[in-house]
C-alpha atoms as a printed R data frame, in Angstrom:
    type eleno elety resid chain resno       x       y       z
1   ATOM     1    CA   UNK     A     1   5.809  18.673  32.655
2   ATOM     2    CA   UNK     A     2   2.383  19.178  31.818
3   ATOM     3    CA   UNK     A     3   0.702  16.684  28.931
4   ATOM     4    CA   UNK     A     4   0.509  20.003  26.465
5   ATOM     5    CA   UNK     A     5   4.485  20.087  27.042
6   ATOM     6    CA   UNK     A     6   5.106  16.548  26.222
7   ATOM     7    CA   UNK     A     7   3.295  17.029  22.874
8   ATOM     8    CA   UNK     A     8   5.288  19.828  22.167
9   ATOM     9    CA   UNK     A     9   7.974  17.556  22.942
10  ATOM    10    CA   UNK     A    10   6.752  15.011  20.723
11  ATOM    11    CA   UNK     A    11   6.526  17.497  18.002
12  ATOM    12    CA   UNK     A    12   9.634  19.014  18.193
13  ATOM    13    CA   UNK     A    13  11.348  15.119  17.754
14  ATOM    14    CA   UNK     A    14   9.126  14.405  15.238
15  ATOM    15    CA   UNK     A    15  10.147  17.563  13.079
16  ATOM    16    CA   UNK     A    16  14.297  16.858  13.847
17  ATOM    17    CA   UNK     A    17  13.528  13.134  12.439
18  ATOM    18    CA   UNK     A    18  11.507  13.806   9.556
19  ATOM    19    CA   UNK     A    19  13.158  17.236   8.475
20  ATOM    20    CA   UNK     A    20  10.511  19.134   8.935
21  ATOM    21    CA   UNK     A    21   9.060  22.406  10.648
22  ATOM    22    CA   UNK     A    22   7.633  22.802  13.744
23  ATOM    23    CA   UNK     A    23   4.341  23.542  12.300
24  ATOM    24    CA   UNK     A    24   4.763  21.187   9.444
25  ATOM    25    CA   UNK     A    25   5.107  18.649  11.985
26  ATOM    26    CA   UNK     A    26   2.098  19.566  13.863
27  ATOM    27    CA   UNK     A    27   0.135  18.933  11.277
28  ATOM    28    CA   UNK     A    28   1.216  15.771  10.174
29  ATOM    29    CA   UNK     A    29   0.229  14.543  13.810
30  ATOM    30    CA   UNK     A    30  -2.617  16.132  14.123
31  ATOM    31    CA   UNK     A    31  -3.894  15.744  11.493
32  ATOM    32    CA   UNK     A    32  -3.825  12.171  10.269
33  ATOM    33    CA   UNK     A    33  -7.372  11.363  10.841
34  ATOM    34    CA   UNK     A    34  -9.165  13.512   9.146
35  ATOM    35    CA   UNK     A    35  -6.221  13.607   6.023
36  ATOM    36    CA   UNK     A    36  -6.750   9.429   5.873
37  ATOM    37    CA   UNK     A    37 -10.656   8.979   6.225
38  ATOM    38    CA   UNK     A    38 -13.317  10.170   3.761
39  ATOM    39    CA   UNK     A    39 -16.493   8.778   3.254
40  ATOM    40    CA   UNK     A    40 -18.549  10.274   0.129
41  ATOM    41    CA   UNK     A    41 -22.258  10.546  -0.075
42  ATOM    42    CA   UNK     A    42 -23.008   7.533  -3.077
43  ATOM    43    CA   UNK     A    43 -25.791   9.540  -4.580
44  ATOM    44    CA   UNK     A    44 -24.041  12.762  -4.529
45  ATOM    45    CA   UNK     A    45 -21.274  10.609  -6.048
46  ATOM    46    CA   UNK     A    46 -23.934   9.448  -8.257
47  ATOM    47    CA   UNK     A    47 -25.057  12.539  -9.922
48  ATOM    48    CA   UNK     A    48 -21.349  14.284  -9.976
49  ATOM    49    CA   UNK     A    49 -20.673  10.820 -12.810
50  ATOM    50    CA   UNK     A    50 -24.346  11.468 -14.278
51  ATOM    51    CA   UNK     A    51 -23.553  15.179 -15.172
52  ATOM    52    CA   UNK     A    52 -19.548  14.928 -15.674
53  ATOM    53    CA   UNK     A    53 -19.869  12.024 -18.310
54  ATOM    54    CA   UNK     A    54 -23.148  12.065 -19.395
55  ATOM    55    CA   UNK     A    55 -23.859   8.364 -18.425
56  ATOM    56    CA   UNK     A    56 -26.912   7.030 -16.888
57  ATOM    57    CA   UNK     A    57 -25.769   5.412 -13.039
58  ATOM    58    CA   UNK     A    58 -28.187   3.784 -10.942
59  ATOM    59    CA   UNK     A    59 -26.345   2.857  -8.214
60  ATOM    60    CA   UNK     A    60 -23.077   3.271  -5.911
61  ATOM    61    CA   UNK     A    61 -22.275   0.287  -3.859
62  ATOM    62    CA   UNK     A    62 -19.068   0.415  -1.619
63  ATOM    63    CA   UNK     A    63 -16.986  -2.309  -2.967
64  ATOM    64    CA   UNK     A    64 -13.607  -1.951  -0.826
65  ATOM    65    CA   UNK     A    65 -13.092  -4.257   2.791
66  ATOM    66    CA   UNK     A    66 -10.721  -1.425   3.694
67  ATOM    67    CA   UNK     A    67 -11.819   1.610   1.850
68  ATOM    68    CA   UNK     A    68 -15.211   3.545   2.327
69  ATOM    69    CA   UNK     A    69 -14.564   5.917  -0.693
70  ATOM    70    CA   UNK     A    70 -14.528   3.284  -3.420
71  ATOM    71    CA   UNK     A    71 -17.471   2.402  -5.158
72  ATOM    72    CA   UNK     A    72 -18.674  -0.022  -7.736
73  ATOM    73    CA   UNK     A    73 -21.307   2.086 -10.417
74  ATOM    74    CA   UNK     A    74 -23.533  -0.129 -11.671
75  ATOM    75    CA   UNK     A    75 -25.724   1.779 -14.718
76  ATOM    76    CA   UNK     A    76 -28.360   1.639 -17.031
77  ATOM    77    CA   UNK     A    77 -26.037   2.621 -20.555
78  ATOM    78    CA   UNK     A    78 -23.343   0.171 -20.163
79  ATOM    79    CA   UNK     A    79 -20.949  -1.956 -18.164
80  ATOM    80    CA   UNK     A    80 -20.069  -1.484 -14.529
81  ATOM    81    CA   UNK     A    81 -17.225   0.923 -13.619
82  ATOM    82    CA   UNK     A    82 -15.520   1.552 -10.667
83  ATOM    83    CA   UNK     A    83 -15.014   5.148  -9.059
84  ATOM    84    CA   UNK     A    84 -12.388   6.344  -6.115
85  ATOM    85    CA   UNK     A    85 -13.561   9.307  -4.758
86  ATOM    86    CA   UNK     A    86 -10.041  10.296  -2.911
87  ATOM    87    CA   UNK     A    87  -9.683  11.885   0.386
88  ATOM    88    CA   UNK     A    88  -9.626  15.591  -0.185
89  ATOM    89    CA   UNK     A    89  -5.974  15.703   1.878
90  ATOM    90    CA   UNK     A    90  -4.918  13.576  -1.923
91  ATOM    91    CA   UNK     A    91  -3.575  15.971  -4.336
92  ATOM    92    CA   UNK     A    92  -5.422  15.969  -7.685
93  ATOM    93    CA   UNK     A    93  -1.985  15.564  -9.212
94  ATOM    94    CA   UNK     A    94  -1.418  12.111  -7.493
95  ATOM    95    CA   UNK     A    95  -4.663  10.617  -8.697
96  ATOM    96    CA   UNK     A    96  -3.736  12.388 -12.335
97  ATOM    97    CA   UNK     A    97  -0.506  10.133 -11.831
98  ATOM    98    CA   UNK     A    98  -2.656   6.691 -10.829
99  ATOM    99    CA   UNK     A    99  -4.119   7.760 -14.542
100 ATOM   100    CA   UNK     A   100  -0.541   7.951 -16.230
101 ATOM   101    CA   UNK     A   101   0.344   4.802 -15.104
102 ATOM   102    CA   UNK     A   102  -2.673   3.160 -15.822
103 ATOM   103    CA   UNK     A   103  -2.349   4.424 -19.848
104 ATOM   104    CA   UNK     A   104   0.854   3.075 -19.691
105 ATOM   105    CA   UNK     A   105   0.114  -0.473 -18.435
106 ATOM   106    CA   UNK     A   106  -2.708  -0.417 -21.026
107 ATOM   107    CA   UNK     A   107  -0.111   0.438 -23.692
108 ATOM   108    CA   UNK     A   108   1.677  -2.731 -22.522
109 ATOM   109    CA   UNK     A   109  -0.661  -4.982 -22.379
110 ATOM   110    CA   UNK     A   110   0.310  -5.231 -18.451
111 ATOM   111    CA   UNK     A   111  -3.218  -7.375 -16.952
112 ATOM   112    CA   UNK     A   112  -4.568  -4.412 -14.613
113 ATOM   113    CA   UNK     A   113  -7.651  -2.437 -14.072
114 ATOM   114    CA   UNK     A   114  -8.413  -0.219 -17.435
115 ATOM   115    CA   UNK     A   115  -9.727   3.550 -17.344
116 ATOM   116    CA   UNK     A   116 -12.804   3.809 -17.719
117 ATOM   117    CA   UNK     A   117 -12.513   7.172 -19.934
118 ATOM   118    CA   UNK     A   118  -9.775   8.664 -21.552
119 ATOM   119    CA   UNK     A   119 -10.836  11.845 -18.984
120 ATOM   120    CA   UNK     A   120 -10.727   9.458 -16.147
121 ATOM   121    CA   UNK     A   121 -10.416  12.096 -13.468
122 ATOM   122    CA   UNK     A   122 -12.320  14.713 -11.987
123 ATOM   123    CA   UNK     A   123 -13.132  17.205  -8.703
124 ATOM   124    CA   UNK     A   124 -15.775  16.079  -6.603
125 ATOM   125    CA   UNK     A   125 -16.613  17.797  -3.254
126 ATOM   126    CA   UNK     A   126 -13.507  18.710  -2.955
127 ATOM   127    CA   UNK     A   127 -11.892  14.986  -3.588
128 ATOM   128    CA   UNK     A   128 -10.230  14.101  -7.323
129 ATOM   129    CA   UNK     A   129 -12.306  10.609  -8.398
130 ATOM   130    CA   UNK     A   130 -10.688   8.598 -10.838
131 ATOM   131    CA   UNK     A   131 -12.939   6.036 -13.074
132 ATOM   132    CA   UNK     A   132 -11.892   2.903 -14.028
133 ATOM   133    CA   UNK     A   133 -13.915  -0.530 -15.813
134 ATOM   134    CA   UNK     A   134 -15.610  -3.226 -13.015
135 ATOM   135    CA   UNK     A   135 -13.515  -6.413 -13.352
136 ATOM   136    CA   UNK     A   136 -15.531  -9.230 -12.992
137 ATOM   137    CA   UNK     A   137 -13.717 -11.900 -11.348
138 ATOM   138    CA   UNK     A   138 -13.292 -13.887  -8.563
139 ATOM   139    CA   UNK     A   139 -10.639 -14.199  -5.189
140 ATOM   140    CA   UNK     A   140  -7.979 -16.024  -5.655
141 ATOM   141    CA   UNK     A   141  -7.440 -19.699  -5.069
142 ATOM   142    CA   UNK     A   142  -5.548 -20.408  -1.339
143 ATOM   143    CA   UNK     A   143  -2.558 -21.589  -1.130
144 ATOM   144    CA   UNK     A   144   0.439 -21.551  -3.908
145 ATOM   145    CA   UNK     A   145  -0.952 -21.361  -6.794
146 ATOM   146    CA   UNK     A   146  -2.232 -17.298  -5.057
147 ATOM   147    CA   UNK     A   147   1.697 -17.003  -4.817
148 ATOM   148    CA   UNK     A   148   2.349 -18.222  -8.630
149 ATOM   149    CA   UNK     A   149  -0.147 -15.581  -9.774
150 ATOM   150    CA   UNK     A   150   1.063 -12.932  -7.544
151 ATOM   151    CA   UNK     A   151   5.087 -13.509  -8.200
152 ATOM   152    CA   UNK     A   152   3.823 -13.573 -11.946
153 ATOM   153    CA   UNK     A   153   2.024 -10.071 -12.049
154 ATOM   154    CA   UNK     A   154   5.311  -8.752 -10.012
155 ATOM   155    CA   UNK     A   155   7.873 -10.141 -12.562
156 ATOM   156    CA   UNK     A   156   6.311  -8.761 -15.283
157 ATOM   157    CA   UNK     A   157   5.851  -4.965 -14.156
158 ATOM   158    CA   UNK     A   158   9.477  -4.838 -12.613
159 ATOM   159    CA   UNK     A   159  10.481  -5.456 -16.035
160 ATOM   160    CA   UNK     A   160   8.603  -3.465 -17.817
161 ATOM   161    CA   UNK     A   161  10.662  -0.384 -19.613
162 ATOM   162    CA   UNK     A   162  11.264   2.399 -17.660
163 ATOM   163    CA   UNK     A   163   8.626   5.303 -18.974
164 ATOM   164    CA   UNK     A   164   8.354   8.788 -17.744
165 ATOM   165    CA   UNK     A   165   4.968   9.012 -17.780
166 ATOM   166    CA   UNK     A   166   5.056   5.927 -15.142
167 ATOM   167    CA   UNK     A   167   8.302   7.777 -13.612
168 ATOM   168    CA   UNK     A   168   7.073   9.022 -10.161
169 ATOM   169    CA   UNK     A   169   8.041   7.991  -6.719
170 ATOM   170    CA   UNK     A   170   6.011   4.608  -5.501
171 ATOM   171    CA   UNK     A   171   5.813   1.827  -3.447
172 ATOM   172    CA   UNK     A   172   4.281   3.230  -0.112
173 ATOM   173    CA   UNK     A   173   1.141   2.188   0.592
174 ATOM   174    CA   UNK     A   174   0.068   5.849   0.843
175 ATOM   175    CA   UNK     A   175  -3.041   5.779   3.503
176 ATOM   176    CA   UNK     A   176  -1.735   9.008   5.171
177 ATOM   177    CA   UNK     A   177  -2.034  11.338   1.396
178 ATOM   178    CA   UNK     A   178   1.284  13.139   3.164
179 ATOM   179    CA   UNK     A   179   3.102   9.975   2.489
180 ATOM   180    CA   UNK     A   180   3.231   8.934  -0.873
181 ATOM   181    CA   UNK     A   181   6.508   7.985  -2.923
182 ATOM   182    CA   UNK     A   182   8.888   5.532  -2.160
183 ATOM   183    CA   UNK     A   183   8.915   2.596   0.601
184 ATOM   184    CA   UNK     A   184  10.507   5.182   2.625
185 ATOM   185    CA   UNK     A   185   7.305   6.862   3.214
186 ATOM   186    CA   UNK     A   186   5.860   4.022   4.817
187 ATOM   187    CA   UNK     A   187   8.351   4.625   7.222
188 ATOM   188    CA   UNK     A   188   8.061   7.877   7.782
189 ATOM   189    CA   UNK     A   189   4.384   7.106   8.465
190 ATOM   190    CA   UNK     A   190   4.595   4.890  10.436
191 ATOM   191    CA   UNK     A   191   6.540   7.518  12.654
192 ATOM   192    CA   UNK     A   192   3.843   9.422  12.304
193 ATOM   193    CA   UNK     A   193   1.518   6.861  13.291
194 ATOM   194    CA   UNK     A   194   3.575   6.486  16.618
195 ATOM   195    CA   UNK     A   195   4.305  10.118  17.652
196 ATOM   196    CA   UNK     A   196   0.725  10.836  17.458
197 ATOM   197    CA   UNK     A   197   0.003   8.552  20.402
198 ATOM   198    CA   UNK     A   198   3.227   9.194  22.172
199 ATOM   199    CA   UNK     A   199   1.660  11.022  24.906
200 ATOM   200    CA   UNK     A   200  -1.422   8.779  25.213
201 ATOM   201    CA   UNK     A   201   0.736   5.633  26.026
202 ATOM   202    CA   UNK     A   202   0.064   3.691  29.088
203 ATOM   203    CA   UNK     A   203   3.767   3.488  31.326
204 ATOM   204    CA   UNK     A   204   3.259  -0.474  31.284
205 ATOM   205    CA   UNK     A   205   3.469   0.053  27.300
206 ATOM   206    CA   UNK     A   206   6.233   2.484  27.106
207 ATOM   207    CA   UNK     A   207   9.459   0.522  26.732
208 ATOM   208    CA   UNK     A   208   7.517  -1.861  24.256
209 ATOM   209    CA   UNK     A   209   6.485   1.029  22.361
210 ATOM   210    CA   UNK     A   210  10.245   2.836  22.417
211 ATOM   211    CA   UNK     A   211  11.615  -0.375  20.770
212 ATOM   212    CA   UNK     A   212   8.928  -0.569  18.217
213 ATOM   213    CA   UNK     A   213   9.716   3.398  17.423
214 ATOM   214    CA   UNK     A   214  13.730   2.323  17.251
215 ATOM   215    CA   UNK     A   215  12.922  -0.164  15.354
216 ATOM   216    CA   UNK     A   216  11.382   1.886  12.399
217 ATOM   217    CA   UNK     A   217  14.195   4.423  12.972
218 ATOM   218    CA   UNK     A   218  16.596   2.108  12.165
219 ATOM   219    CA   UNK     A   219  15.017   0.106   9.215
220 ATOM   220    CA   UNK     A   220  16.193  -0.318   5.566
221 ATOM   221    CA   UNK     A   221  14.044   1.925   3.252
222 ATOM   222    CA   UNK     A   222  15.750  -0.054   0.074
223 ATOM   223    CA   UNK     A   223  17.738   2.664  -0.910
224 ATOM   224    CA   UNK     A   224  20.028   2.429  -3.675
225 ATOM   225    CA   UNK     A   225  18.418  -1.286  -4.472
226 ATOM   226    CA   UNK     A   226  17.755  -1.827  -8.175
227 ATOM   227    CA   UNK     A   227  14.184  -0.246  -9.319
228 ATOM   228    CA   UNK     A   228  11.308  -1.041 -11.626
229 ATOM   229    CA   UNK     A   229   7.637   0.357 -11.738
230 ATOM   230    CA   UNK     A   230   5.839  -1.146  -8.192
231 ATOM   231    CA   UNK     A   231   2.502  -2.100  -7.782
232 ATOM   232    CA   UNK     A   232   2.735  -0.715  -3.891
233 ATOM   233    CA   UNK     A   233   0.714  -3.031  -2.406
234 ATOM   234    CA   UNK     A   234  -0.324  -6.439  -4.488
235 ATOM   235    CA   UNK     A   235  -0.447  -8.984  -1.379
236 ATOM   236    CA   UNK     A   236  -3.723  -7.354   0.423
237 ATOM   237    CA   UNK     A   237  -6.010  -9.080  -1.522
238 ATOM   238    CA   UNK     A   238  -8.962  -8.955  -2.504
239 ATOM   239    CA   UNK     A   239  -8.758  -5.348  -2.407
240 ATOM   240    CA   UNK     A   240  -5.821  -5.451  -5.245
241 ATOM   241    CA   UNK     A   241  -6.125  -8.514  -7.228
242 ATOM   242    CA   UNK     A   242  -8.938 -10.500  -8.953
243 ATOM   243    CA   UNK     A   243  -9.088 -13.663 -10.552
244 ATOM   244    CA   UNK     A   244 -11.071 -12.717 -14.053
245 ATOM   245    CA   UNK     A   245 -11.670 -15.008 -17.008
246 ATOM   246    CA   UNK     A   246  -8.767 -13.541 -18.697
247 ATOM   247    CA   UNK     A   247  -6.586 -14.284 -15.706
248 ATOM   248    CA   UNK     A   248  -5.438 -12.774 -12.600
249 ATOM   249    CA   UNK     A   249  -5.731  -8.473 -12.733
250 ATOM   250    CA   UNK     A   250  -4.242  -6.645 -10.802
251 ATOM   251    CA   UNK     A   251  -6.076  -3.238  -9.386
252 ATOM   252    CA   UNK     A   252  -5.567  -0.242  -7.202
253 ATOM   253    CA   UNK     A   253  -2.739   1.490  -8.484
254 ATOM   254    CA   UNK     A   254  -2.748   4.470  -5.657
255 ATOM   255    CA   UNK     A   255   0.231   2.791  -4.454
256 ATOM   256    CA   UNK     A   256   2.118   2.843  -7.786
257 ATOM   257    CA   UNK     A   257   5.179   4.257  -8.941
258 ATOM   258    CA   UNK     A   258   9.246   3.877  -9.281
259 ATOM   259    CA   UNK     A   259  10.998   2.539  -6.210
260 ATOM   260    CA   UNK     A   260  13.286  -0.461  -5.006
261 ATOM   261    CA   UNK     A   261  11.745  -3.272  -6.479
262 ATOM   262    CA   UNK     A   262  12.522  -5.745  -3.879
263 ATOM   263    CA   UNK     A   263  10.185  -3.637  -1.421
264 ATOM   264    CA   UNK     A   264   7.275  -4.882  -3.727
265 ATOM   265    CA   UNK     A   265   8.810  -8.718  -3.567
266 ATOM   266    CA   UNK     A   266   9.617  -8.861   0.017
267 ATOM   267    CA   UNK     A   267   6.230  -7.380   0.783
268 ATOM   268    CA   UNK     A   268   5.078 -10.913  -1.098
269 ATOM   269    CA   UNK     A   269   7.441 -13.615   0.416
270 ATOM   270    CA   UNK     A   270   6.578 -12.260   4.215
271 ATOM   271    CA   UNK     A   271   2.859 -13.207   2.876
272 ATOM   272    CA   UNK     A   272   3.530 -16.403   2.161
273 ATOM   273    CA   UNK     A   273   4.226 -18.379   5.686
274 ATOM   274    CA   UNK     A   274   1.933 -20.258   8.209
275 ATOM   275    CA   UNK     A   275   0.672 -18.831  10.592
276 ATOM   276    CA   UNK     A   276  -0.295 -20.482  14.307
277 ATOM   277    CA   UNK     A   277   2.973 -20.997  14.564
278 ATOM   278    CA   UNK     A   278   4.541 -18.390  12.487
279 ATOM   279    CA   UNK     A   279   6.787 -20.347  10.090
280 ATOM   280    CA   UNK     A   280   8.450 -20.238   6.159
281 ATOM   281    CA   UNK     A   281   6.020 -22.329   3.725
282 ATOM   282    CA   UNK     A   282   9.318 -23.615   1.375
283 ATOM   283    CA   UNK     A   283   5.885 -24.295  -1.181
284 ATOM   284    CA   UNK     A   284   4.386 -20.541  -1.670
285 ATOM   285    CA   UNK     A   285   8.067 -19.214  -1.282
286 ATOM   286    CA   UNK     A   286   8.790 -21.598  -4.324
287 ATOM   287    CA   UNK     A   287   5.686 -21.090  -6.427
288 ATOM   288    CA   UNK     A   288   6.433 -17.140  -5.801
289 ATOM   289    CA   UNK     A   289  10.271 -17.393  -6.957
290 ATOM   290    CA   UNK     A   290   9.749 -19.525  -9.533
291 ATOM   291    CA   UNK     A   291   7.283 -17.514 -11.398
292 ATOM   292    CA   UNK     A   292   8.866 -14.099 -10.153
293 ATOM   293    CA   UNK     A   293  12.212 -15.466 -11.798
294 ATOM   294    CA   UNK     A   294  10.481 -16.033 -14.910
295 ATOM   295    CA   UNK     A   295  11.215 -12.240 -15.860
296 ATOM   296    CA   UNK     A   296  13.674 -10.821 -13.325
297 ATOM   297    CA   UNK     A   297  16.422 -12.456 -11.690
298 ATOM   298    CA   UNK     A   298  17.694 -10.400  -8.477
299 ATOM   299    CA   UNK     A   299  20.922  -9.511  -7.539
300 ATOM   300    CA   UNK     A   300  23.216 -10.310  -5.125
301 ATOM   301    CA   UNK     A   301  22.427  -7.109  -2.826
302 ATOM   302    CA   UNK     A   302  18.736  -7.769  -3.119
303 ATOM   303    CA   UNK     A   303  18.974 -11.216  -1.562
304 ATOM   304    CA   UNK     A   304  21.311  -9.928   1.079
305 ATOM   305    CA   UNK     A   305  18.467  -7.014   2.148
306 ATOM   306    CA   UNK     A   306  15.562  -9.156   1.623
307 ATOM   307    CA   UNK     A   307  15.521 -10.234   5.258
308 ATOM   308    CA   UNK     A   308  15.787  -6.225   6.503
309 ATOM   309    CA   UNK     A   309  13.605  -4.837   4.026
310 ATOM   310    CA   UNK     A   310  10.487  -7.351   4.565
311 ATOM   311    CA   UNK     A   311  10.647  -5.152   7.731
312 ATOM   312    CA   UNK     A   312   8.953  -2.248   5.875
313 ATOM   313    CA   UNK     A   313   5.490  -2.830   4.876
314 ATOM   314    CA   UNK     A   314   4.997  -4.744   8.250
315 ATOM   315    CA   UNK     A   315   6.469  -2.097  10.196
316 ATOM   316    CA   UNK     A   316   4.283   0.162   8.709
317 ATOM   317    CA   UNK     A   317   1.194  -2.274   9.253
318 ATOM   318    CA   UNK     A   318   2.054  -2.604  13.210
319 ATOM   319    CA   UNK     A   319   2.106   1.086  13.697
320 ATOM   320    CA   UNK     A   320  -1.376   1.746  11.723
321 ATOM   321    CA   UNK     A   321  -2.727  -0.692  13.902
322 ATOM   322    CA   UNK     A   322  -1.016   0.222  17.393
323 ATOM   323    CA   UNK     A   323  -2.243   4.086  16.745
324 ATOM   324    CA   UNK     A   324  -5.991   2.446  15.956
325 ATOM   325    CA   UNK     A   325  -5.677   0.657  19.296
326 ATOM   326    CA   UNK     A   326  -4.253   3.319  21.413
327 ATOM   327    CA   UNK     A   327  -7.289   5.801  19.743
328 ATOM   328    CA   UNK     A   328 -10.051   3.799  20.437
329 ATOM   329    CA   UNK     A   329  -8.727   2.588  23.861
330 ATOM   330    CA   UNK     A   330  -8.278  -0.962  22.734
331 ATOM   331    CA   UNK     A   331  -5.692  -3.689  23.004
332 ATOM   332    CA   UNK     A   332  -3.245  -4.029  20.544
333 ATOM   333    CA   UNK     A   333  -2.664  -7.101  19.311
334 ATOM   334    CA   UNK     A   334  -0.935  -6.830  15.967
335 ATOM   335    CA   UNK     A   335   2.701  -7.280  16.950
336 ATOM   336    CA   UNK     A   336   2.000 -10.939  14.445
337 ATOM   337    CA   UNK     A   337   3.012  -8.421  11.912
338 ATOM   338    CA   UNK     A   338   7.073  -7.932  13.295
339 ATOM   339    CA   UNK     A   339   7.506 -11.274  15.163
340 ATOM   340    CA   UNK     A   340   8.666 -13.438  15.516
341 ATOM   341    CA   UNK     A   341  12.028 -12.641  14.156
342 ATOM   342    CA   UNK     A   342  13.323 -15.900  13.394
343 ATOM   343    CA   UNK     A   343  10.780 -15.868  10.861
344 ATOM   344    CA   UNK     A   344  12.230 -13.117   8.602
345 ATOM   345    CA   UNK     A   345  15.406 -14.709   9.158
346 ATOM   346    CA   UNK     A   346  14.182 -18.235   8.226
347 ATOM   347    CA   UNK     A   347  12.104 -16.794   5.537
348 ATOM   348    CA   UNK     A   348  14.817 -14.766   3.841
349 ATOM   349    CA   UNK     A   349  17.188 -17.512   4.587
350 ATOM   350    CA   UNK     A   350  14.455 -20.203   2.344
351 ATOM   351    CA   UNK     A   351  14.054 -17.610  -0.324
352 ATOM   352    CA   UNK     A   352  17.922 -16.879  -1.171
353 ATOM   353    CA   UNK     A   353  18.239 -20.738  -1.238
354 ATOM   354    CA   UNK     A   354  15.235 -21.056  -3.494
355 ATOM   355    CA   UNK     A   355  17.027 -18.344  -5.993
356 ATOM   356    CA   UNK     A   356  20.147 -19.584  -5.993
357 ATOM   357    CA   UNK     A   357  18.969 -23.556  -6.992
């Protein structure tokens, strides 16, 4: 079989597990680069915000660790904003949405990232930028007073009223702009992620790699789990949460929408263990119940699922980072992400306890 074959192969699996196309398929795997990266020009960036809203910018300095599209505007009229200048693969309308649900936070007083205009969005190049107000602030303090905070911000936006205009599908971390909506898009990606190397995997690495692709086959997505509005992706600090003098903000809503809740709060609790060895920290799983409790109290099925649905973000995480290594030739060395499993079991295990006290 030659190597063109085995993609087709490839292909033709990864459309009969996603439900797609052949040629919808084809493009998700081939096209994942180019849909994920984008890296604007800051002074093009810089006059596009000069002539859209008539403000005087002097400079665009990146301001993500992850992110080379987002951009802290420092100007000569006024306070600093911050501006996202998409990936062109990112629908306008999903960047329209981050707006929505930023209005609505505003309108309840939620501590987040405020627009910067009430016309917060525009085209660019191509890519939809969306403006928001600089938050001055700091990181946040180690330890578990970080899992207080964070188990704070959580249990007050999952119970926060349901509102349409903050109705859309959220909680996957969204890299890949063809997999936005729920948690079970992070799955879905992270299929992605895998088939796109499938050909390109040493024979040493295959049965490794078949277990890791079973393994996100067969994972809970959360489904049918009690929802609220998610933040998507709160843990990866700094990049989504800031210490200001106000108190801690939280920022980068791309992630944002409706979803299982407890995909948002086991994303948190798998954050808050030792690492070297890997091991439950009963302290930040505490101080992140405690404060979480404070506004929602989760059910029965929740604490029964926390165990398999920690599984999703990290999932997702290992197969971003296996598809980086395989691409650049490179040794992968993110399996800390899954493993080891006695830790999500221990973990889940110290966090039902801490609940039901």
């Amino acid at each position: 079989m030659t190597r063109d074959a085995s993609f087709k192969k490839v292909v033709r699996r990864h459309a009969e597990e996603t439900g797609q196309r052949y040629t919808e398929a084809l493009t998700d795997l081939e096209g994942l680069g180019a849909r994920m990266h984008h890296e604007p020009v800051p002074d093009e960036l810089l006059a596009h915000l000069r002539d859209r809203y008539g403000i005087d910018p002097i400079t665009a300095t990146k301001l993500s660790v992850h992110k080379t599209y987002v951009f802290r505007i420092d100007r000569n009229d006024g306070s600093p904003w911050v501006a996202r200048a998409f990936p062109p693969a990112r629908p306008r309308a999903g960047v329209e949405g981050d707006a929505a649900i930023l209005r609505f936070l505003e309108w309840q007083d939620y501590p987040a990232e405020r627009l910067a205009v009430d016309d917060a969005v525009s085209d660019f190049d191509g890519s939809a930028v969306l403006v928001t107000r600089f938050v001055e602030g700091t990181q946040l303090p180690g330890g578990a007073a970080k899992f207080a905070m964070m188990g704070e911000l959580l249990g007050r936006l999952h119970a926060l009223p349901y509102d349409e205009s903050a109705g859309r599908p959220g909680g996957a971390s969204g890299e890949d702009p063809s997999h936005e909506g729920t948690p079970r898009h992070d799955l879905l990606a992270a299929l992605s992620f895998l088939d796109a190397v499938d050909t390109k995997v040493a024979a040493a690495e295959r049965e490794r790699f078949e277990q890791l692709r079973d393994q996100v086959r067969s994972a809970d997505d959360g489904h049918g789990l009690p929802e609220g509005l998610l933040h998507g992706n709160l843990l990866h600090a700094p990049d989504h949460f800031i210490l200001s003098e106000q108190g801690p903000v939280a920022i980068n809503w791309k992630a944002s929408g409706r979803g299982p809740r407890l995909a948002d709060f086991a994303y948190l609790i798998w954050g808050t263990g030792s690492w070297n060895p890997r091991r439950p920290n009963q302290e930040r799983i505490d101080a992140a119940v405690n404060a979480y409790r404070r506004h929602v109290e989760p059910t029965d099925d929740e604490l029964d699922r926390l165990e398999a649905v920690m599984y999703i973000r990290t999932l997702y995480l290992a197969c971003f980072g296996y598809r980086r290594a395989v691409t650049s030739g490179s040794a992968f060395n993110e399996w800390g992400f899954i493993e080891p499993p006695g830790y999500f079991s221990s973990t889940a295990a110290a966090t039902r306890a801490a609940f039901r006290r």
